[in-house]
Backbone as ProteinMPNN parsed JSONL, in Angstrom:
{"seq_chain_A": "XXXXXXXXXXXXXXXXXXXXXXXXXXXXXXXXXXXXXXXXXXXXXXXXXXXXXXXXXXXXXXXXXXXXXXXXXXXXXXXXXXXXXXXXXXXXXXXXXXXXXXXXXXXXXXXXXXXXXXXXXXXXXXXXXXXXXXXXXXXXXXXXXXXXXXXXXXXXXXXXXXXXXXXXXXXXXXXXXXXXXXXXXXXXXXXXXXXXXXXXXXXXXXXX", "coords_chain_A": {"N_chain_A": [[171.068, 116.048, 80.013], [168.669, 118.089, 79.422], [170.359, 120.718, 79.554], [171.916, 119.952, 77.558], [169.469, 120.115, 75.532], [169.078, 122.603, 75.499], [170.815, 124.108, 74.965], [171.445, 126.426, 73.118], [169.454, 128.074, 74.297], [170.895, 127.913, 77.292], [173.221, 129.373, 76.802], [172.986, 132.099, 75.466], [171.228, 132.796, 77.589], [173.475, 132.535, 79.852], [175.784, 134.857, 78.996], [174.147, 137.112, 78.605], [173.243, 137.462, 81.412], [175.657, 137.465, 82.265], [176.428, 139.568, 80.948], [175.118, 141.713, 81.838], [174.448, 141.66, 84.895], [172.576, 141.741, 87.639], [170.407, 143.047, 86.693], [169.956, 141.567, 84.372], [169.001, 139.032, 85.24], [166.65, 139.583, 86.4], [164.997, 140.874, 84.22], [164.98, 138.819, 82.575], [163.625, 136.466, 84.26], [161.197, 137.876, 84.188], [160.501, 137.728, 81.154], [160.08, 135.053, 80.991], [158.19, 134.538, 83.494], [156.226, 135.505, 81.922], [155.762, 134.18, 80.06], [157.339, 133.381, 77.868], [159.73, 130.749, 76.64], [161.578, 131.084, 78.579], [164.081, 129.024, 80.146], [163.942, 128.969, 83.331], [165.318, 127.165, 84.779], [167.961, 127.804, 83.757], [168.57, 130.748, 84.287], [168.023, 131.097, 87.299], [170.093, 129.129, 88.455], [172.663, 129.356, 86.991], [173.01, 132.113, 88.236], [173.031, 131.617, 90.59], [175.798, 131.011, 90.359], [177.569, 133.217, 89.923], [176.892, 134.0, 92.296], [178.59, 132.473, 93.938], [181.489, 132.928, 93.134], [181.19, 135.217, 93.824], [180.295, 137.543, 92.034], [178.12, 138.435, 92.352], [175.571, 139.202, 94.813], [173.56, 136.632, 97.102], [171.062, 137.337, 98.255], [170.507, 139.588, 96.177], [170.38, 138.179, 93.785], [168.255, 136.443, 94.371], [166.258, 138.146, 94.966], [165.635, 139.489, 92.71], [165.405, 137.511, 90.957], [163.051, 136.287, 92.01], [161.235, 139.187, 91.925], [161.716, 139.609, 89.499], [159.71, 136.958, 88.316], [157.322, 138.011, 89.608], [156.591, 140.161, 88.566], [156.564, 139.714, 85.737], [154.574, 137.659, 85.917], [151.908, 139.196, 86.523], [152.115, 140.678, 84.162], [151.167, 138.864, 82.271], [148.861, 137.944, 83.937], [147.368, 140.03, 83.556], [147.233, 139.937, 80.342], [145.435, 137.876, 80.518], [143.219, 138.948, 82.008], [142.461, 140.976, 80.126], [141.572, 139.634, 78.028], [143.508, 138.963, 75.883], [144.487, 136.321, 74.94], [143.73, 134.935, 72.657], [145.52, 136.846, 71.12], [148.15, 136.72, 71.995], [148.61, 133.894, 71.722], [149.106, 133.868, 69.294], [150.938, 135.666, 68.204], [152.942, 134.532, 70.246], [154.314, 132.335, 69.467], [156.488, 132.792, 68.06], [158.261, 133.331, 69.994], [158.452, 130.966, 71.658], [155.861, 130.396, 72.646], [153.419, 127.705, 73.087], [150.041, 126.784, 72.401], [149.451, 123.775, 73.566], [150.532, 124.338, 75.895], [149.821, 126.3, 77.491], [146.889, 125.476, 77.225], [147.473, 123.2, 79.767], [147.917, 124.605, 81.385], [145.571, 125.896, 81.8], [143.674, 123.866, 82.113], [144.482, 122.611, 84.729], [144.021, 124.981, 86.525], [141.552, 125.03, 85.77], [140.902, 122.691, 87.071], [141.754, 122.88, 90.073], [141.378, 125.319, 90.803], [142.369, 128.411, 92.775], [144.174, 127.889, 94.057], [146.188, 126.43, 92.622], [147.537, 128.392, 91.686], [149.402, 128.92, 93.549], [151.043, 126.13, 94.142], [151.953, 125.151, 91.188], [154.076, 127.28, 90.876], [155.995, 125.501, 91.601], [156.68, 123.555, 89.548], [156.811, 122.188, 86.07], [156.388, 124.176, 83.214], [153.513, 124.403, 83.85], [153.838, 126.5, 85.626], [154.809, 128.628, 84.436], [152.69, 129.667, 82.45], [150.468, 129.771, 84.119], [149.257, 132.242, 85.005], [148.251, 133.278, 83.057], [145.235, 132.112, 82.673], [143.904, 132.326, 85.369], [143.968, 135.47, 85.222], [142.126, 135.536, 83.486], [139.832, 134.359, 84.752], [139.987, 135.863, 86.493], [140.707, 136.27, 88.985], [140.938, 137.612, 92.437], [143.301, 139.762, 92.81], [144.682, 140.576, 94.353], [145.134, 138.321, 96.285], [146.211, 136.775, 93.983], [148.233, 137.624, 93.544], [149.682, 137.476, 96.421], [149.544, 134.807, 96.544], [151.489, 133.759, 94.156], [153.737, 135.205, 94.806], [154.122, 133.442, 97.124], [154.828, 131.139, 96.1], [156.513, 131.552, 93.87], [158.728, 131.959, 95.239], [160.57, 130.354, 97.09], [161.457, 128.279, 94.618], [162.373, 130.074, 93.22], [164.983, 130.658, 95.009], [165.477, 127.934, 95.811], [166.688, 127.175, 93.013], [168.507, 129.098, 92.674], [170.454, 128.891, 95.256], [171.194, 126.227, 94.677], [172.605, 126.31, 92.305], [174.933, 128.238, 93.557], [175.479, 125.967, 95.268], [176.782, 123.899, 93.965], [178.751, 125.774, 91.965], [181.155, 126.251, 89.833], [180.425, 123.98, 88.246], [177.646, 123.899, 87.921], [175.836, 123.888, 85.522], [175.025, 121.179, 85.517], [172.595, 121.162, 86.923], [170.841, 120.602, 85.028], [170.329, 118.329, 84.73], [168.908, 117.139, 87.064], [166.736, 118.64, 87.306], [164.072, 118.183, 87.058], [163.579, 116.648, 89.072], [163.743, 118.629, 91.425], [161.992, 120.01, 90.796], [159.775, 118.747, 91.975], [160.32, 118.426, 94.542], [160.609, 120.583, 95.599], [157.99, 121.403, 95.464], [156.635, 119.774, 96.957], [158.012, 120.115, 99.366], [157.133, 122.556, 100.195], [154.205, 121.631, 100.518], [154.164, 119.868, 102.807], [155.516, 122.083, 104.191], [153.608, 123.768, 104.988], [151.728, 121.927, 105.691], [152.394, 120.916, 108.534], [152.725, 123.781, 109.594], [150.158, 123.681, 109.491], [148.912, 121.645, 111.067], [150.641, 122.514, 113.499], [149.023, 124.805, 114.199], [146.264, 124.015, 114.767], [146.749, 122.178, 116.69], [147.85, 123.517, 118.823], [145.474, 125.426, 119.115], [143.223, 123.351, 119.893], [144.348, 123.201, 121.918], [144.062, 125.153, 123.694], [141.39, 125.366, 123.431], [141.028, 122.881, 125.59]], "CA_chain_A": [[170.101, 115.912, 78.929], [167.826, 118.796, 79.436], [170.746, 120.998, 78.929], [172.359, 119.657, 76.138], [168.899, 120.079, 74.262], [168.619, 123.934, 75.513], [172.551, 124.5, 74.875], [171.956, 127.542, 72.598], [169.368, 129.369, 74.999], [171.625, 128.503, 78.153], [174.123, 130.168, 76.046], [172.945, 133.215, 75.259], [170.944, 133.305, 78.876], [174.486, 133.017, 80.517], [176.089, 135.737, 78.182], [173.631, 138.024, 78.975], [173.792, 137.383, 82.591], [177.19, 137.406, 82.585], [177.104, 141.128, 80.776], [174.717, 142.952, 82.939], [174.164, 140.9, 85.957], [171.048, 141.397, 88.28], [169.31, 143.381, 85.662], [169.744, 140.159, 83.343], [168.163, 137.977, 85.854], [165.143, 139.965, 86.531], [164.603, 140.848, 82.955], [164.868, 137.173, 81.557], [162.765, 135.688, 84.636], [160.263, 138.47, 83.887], [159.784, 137.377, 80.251], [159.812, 133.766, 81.408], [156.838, 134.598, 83.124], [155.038, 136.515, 80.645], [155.242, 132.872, 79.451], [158.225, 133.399, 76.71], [159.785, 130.1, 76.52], [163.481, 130.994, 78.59], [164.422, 128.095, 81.201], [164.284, 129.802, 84.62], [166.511, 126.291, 85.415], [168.91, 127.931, 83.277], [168.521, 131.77, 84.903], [168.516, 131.323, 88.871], [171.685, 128.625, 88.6], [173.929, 130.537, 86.898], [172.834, 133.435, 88.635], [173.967, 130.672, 92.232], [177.211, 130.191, 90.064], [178.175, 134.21, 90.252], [177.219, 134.383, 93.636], [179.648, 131.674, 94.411], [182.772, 133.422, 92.667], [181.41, 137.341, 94.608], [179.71, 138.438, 91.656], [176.571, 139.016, 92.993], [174.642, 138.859, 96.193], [172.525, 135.98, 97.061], [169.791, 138.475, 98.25], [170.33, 140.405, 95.011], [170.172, 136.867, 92.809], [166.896, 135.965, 94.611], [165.337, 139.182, 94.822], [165.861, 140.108, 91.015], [164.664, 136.431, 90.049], [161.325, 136.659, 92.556], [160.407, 140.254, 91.431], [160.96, 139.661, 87.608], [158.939, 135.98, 88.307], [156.029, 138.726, 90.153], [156.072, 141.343, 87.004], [156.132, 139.273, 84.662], [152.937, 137.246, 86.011], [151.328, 140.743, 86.766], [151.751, 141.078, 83.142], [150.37, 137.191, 82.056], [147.203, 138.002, 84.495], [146.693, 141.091, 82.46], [146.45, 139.943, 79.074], [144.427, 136.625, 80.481], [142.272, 139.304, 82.046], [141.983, 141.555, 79.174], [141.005, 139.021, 76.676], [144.725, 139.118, 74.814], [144.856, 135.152, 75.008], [144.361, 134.776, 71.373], [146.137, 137.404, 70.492], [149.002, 135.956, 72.404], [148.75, 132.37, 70.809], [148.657, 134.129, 67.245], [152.175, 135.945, 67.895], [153.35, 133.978, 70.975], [154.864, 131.24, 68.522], [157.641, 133.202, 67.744], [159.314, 133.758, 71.178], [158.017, 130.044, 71.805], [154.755, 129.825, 73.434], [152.644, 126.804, 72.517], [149.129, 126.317, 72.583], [149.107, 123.253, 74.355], [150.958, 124.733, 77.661], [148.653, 127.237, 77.843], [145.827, 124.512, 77.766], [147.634, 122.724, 80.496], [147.744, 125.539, 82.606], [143.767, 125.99, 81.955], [143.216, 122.597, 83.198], [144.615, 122.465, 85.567], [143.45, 125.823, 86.918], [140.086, 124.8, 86.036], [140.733, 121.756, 88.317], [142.147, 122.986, 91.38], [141.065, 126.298, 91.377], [143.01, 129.281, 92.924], [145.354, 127.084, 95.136], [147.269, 126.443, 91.666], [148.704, 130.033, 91.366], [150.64, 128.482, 94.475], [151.676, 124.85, 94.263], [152.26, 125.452, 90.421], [155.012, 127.679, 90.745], [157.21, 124.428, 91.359], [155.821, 122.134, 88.601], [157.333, 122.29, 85.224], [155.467, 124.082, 82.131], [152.392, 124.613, 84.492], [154.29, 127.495, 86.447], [155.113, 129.636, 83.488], [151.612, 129.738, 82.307], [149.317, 129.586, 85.018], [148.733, 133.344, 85.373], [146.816, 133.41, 82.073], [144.202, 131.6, 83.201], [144.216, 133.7, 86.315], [143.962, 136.26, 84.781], [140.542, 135.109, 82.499], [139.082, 133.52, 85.546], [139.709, 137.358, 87.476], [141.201, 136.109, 90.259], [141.135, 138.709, 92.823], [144.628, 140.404, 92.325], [145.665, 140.788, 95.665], [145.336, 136.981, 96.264], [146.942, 135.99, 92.809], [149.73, 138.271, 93.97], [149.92, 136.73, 97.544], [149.639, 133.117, 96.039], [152.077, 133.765, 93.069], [154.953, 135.329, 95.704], [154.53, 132.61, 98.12], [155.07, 129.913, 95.106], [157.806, 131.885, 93.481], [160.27, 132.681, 96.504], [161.02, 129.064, 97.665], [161.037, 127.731, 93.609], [163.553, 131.086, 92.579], [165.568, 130.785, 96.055], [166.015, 126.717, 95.573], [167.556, 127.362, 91.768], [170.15, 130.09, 92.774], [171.178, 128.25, 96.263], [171.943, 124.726, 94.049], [173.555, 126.806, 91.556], [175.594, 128.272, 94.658], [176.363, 124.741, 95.568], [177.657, 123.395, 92.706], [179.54, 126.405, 91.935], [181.053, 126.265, 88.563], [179.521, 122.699, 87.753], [176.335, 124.78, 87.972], [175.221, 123.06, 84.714], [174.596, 119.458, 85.995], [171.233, 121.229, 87.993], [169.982, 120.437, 84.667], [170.177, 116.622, 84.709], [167.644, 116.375, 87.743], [165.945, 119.444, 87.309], [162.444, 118.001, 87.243], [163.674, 116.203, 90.348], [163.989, 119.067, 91.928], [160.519, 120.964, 90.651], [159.044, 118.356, 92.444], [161.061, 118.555, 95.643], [160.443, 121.905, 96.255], [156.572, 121.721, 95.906], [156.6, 118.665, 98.21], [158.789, 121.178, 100.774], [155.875, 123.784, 100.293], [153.079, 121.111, 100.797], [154.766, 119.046, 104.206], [155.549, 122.779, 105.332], [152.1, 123.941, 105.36], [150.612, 120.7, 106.474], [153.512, 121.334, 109.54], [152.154, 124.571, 110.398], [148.298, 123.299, 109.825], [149.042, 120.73, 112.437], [150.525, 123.393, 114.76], [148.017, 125.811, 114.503], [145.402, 123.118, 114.893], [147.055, 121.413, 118.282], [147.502, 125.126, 119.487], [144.005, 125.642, 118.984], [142.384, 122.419, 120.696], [145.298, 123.067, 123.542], [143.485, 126.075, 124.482], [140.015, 124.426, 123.855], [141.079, 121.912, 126.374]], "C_chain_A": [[169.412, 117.247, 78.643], [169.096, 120.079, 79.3], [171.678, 121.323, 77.867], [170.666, 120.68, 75.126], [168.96, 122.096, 74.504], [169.888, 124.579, 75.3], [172.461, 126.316, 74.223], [171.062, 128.213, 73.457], [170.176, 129.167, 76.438], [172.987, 129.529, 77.588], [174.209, 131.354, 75.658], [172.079, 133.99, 76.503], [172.391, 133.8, 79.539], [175.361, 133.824, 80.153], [174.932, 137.007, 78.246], [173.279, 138.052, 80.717], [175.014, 138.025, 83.075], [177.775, 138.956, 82.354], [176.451, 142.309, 81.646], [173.915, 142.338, 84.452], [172.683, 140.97, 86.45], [169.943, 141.991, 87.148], [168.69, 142.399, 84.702], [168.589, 139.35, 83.704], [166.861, 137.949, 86.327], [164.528, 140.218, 85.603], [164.059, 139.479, 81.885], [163.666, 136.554, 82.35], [160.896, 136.551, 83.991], [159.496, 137.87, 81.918], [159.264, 135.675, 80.866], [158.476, 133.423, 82.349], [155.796, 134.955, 83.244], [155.237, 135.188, 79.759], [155.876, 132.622, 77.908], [159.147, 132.023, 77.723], [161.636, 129.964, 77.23], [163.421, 130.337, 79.614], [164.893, 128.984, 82.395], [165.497, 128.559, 85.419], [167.589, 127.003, 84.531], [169.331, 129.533, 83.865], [169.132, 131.771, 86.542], [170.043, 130.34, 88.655], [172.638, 129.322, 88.271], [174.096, 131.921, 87.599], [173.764, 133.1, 90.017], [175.418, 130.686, 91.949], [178.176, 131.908, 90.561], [177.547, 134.232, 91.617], [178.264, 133.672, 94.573], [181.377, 131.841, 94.215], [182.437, 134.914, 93.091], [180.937, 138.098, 93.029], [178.627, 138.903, 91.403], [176.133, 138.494, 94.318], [173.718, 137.404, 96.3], [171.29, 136.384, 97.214], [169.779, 138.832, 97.204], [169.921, 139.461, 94.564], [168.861, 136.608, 93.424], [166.076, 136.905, 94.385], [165.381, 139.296, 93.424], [164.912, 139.36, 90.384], [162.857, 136.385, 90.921], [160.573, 137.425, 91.925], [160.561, 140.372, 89.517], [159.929, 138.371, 87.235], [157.539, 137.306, 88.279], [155.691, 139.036, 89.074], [155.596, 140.759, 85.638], [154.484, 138.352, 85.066], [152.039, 138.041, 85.994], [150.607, 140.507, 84.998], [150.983, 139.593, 82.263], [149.013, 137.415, 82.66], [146.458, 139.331, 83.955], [145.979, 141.008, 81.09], [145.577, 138.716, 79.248], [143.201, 137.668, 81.069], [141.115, 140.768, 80.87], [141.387, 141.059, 77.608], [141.989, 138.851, 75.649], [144.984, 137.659, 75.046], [145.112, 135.044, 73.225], [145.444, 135.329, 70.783], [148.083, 137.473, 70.649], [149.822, 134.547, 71.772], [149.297, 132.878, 69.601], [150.306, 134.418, 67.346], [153.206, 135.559, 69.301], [154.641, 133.418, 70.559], [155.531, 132.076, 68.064], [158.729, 133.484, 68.68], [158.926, 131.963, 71.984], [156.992, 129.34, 72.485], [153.553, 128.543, 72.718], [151.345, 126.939, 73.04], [148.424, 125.359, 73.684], [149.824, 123.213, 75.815], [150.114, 125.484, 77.786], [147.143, 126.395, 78.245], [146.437, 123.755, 79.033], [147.347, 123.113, 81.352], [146.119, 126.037, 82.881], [143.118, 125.04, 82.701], [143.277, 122.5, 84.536], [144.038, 123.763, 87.305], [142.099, 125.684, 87.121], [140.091, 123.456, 87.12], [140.757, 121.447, 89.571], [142.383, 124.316, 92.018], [142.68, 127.595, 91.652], [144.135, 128.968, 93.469], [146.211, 126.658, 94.13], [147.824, 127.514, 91.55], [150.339, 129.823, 92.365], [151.368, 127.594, 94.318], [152.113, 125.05, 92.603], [153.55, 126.288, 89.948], [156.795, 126.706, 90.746], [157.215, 123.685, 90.728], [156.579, 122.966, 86.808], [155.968, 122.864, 84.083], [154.297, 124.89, 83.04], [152.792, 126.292, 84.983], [154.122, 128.833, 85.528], [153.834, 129.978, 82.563], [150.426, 129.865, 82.875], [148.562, 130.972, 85.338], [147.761, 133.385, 84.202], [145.269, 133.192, 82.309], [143.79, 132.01, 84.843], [143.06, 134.51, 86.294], [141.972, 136.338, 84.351], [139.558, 134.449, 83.304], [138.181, 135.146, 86.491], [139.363, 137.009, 88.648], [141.367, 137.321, 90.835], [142.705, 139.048, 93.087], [145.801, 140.611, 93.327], [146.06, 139.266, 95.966], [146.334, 136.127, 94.89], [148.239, 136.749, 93.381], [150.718, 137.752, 95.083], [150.679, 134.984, 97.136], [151.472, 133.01, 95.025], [153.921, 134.342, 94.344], [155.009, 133.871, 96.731], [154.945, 131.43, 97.37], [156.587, 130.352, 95.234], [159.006, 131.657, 94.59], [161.651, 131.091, 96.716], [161.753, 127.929, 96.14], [162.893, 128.648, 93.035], [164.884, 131.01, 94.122], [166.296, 128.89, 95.781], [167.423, 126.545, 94.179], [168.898, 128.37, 92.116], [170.823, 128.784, 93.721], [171.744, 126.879, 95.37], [173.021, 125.115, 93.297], [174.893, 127.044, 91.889], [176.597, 126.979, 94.998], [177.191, 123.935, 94.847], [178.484, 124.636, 92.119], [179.874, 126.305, 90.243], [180.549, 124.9, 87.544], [178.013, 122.747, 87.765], [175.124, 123.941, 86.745], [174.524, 121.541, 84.701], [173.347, 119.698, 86.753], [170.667, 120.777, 86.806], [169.936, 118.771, 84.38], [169.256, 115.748, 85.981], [166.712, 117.106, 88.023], [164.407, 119.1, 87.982], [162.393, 117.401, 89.223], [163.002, 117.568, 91.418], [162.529, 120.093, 91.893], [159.789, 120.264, 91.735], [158.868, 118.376, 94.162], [160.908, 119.465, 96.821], [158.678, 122.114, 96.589], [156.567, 120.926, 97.257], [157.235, 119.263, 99.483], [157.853, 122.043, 100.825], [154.818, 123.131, 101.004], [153.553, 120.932, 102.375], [154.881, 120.744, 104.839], [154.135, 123.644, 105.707], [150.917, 123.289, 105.873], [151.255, 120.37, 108.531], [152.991, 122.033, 110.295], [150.665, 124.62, 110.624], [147.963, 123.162, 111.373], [149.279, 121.887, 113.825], [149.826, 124.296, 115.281], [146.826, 124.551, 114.979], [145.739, 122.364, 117.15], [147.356, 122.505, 119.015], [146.208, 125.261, 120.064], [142.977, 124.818, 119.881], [143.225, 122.202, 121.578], [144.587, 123.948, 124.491], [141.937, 125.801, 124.359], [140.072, 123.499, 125.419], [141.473, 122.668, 127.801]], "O_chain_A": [[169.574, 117.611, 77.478], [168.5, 120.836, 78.534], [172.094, 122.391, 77.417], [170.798, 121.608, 74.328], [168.859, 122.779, 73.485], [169.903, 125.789, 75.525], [173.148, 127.236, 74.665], [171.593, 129.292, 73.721], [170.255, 130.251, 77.015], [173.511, 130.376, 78.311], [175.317, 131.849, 75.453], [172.046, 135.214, 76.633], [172.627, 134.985, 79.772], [176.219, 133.804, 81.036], [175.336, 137.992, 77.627], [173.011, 139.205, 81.055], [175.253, 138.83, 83.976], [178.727, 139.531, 82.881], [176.934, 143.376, 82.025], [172.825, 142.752, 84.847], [171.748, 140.419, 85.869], [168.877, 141.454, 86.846], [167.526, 142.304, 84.312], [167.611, 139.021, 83.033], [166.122, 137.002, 86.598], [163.335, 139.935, 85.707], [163.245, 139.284, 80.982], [162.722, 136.114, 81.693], [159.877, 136.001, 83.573], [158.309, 137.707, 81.633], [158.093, 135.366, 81.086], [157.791, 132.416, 82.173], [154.846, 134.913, 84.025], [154.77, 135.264, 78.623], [155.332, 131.991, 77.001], [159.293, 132.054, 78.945], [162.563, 129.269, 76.815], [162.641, 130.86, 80.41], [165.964, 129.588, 82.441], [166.294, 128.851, 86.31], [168.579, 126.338, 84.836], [170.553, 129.658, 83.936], [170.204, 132.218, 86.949], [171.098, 130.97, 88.721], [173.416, 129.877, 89.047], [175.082, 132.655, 87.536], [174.705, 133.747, 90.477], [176.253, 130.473, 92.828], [179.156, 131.901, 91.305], [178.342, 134.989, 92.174], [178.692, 134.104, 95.643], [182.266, 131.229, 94.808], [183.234, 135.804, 92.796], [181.272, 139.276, 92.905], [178.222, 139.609, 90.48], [176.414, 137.372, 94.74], [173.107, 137.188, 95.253], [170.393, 135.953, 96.49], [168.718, 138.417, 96.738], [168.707, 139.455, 94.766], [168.1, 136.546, 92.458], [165.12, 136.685, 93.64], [164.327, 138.695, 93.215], [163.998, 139.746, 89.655], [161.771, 136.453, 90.346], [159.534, 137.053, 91.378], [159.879, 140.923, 88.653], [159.314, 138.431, 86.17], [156.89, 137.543, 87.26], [154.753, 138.52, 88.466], [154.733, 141.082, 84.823], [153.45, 138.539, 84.424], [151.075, 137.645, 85.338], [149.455, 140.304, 84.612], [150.017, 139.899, 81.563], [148.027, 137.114, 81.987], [145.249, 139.56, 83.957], [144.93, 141.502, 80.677], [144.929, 138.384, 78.255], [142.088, 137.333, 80.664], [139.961, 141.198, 80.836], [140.99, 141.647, 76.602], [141.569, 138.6, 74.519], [146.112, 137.63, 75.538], [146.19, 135.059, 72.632], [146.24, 134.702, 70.084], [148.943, 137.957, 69.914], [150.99, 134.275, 71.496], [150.002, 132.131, 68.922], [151.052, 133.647, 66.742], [154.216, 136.249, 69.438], [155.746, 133.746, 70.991], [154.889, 132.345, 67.049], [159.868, 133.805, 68.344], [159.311, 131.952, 73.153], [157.015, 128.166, 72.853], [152.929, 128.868, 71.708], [151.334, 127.236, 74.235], [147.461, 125.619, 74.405], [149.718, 122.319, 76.655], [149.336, 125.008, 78.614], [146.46, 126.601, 79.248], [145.415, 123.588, 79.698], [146.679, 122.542, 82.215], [145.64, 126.441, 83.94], [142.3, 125.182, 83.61], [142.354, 122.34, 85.335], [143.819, 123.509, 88.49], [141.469, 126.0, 88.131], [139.181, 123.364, 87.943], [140.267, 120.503, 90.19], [143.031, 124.627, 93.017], [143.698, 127.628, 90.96], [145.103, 129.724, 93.39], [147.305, 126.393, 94.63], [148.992, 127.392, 91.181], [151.51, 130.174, 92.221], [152.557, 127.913, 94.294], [153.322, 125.191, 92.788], [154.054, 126.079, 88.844], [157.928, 126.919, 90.315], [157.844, 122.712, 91.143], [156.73, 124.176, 86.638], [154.879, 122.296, 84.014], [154.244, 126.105, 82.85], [152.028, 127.207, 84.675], [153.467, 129.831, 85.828], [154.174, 130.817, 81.728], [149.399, 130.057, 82.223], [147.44, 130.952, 85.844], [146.553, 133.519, 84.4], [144.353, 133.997, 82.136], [142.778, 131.334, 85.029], [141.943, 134.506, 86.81], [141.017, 136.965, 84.811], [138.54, 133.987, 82.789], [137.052, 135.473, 86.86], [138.325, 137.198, 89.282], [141.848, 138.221, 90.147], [143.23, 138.191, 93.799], [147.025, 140.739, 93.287], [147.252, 138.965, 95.9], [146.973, 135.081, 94.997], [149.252, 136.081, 93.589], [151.935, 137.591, 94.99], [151.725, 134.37, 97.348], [152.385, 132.245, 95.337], [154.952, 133.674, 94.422], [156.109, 133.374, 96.973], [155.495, 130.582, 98.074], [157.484, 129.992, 95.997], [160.097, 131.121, 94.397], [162.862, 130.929, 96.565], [162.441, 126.951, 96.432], [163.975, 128.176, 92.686], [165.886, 131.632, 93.771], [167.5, 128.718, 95.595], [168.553, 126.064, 94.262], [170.063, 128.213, 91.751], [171.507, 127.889, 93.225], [172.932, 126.619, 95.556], [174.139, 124.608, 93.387], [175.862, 126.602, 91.272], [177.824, 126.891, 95.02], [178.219, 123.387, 95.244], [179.307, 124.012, 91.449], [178.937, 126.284, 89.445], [180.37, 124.943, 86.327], [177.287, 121.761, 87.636], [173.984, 123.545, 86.989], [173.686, 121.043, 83.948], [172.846, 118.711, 87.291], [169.587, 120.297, 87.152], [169.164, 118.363, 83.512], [168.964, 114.555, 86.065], [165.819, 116.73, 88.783], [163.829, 119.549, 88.971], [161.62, 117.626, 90.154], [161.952, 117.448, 92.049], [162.14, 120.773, 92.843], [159.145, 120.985, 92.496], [157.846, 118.354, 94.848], [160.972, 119.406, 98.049], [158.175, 122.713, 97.54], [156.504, 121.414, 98.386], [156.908, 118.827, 100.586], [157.755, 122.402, 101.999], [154.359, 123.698, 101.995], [153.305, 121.856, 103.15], [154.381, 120.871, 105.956], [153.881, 124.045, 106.843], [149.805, 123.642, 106.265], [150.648, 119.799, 109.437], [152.654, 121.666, 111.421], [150.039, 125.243, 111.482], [147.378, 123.766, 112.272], [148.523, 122.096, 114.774], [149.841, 124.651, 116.459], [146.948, 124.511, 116.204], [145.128, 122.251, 118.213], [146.997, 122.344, 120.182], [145.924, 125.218, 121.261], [142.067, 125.37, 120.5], [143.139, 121.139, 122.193], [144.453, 123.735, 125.696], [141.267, 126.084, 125.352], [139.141, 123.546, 126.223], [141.612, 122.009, 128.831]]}, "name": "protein", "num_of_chains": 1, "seq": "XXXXXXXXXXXXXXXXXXXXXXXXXXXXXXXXXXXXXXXXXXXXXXXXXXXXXXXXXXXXXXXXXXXXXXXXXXXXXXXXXXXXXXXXXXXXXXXXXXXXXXXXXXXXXXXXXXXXXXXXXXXXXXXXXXXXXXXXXXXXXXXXXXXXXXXXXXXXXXXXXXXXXXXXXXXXXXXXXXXXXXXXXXXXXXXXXXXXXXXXXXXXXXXX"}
């Protein structure tokens, strides 16, 4: 379903992929987010599909898609902290940014604080917007940076490796996609509530 409806940008994502490889994949995630409207489910998979036929690294394919996720947020917490929101909205809508993702990502920011820069990175819509508001809040930079890598890694690392697994049927990640946004936060949450616990029964081992 999901990509049937995106057919012409996986189409011209995997065609530019396909012509200059890792550069592609760090370039595209990087607009994606700076909060231009290109399906990172359509980026890291195909990116899994050439690492599965040797033409690219899986390190390379993750690293590329992490550090153009980073830059491009860098650049999203810039213009949310320089006041370029409107001016964003006004000529956004031509590379496809809407209005009301950008409010989502406000909400939700305004609701749960700084700990969204993290869990957000696996959530649909929310992810690719969330630095704005960031940004306009003036989150301290080192922490949005921290937060925003520890989201990304596990989010851009899940999308190649499936891609990987499915191999040239690479396209079918998008028929449970959302499944899978959700999957991965829920693997972020359980593994931090994991190492809570162990630090915690550590802690009152040597109390005791």
């Amino acid at each position: 379903m999901l990509a049937s409806i995106l057919q012409p940008f996986i189409e011209w994502v995997t065609g530019t992929i396909g012509s200059h490889g890792l550069f592609a994949v760090f370039g595209l995630m990087v607009l994606e987010s700076t909060g231009v409207l290109i399906p990172s489910e359509a980026i890291a998979p195909f990116a899994g599909y050439l690492v599965s036929i040797g033409k690219m690294s899986l390190f390379g394919a993750v690293a590329a898609g992490v550090m153009g996720n980073l830059i491009g947020s860098w650049i999203a917490y810039t213009i949310g902290i320089t006041g370029g929101r409107e001016l964003w909205l006004r000529y956004g809508k031509f590379v496809g940014v809407r209005a009301h993702h950008l409010a989502t990502a406000e909400k939700w920011f305004d609701r749960y604080g700084e700990f969204t820069v993290f869990i957000s990175r696996c959530l649909p819509v929310v992810r690719t917007f969330i630095s704005f508001p960031a940004g306009a809040a003036r989150m301290n930079f080192v922490k949005f940076t921290f937060y925003t890598l520890l989201g990304c890694v596990p989010w851009v690392f899940a999308l190649t490796y499936v891609g990987y697994l499915l191999g040239k049927n690479w396209e079918e990640v998008g028929s449970f996609i959302h499944y899978l946004d959700f999957a991965v936060a829920l693997g972020i949450v359980v593994g931090i509530a994991y190492l809570l616990w162990r630090w915690l029964s550590a802690r009152s081992s040597k109390a005791g």
